[in-house]
C-alpha positions in Angstrom: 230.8 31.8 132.1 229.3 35.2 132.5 230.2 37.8 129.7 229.4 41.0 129.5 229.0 42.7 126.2 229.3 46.2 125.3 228.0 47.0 122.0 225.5 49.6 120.5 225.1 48.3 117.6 221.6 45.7 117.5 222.8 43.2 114.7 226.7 42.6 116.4 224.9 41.7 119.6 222.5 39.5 117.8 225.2 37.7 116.7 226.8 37.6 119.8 223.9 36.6 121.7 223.4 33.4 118.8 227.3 32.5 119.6 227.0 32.3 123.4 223.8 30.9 124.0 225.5 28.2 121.3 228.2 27.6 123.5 226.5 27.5 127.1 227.6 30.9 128.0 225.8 33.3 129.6 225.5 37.0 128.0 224.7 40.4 129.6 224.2 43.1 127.5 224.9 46.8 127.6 224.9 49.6 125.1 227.7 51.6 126.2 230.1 52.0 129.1 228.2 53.9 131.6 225.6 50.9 131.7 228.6 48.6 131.7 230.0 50.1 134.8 226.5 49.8 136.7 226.3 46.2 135.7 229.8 45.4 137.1 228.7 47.1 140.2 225.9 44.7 140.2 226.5 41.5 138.7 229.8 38.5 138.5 231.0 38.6 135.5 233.9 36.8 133.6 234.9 38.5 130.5 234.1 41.6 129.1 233.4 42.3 125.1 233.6 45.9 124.2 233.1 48.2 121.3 235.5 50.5 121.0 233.9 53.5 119.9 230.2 54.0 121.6 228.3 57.0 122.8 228.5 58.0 126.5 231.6 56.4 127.3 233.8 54.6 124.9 235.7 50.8 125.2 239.1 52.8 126.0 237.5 55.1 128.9 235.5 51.7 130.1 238.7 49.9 130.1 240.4 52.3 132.2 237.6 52.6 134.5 237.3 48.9 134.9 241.3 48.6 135.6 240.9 51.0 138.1 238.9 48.4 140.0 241.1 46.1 142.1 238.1 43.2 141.3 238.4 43.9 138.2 242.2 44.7 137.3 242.4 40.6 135.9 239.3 40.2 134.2 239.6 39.5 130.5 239.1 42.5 128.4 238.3 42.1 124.6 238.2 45.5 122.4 235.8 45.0 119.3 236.8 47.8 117.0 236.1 48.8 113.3 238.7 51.4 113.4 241.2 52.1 111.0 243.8 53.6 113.0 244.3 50.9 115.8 247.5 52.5 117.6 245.4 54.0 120.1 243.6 50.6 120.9 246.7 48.9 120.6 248.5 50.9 123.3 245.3 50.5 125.9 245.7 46.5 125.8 248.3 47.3 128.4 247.8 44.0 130.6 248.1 40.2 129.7 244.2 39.6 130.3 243.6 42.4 126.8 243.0 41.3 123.6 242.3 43.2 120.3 239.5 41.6 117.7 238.8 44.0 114.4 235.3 44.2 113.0 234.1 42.1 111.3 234.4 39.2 113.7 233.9 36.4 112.3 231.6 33.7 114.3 234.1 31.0 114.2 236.7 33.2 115.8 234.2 33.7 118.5 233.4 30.4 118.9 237.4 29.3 119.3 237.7 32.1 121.4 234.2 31.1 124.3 235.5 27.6 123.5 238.7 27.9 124.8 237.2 30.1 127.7 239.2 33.0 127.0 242.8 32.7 127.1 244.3 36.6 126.3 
């Protein structure tokens, strides 16, 4: 599995990088959504991980972007946030194939979640 991970911040996609490679996955990194978008252009990919709040483009303008995109409109869509006022999040995971994690993740729930080869 291919997943794409949107993340500025260096030590969450550490971590992420140590979970997939654990699991067999394959990780592609960007730091925000307008290099997320160009990769998707580019490249297959099977999930996506997103920060929610990024510089350039958020997670929520990414998502709608990405849903825009009939290739794209069932591809799993994870929002990473450390928000505390979810209702904004909570109302973009409009489809089946969205899920909501809060920061901090822990790296069991990511391992349960790459295990299981995303189920949303």
């Amino acid at each position: 599995m291919r997943i794409l991970a949107v993340e500025d911040e260096a030590e969450y996609l550490e971590m992420l990088q140590m979970v997939i490679d654990g699991i067999g996955h394959s990780l592609v990194i960007a730091k925000n959504g307008i290099e997320a978008i160009r990769i998707l252009e580019n490249e297959k990919i099977d999930v996506i991980l997103s920060d929610v709040a990024m510089p350039s483009m958020d997670g929520l303008e990414l998502h709608r972007q990405i849903r825009l995109k009939p290739e794209h409109k069932e591809t799993p869509f994870i929002f990473l946030t450390g928000v505390s006022n979810l209702k904004q999040v909570k109302e973009e995971c409009t489809s089946a194939k969205d899920l909501l994690l809060q920061k901090p993740v822990s790296v069991e729930r990511l391992l349960k979640l790459f295990s299981g080869h995303v189920k949303t």
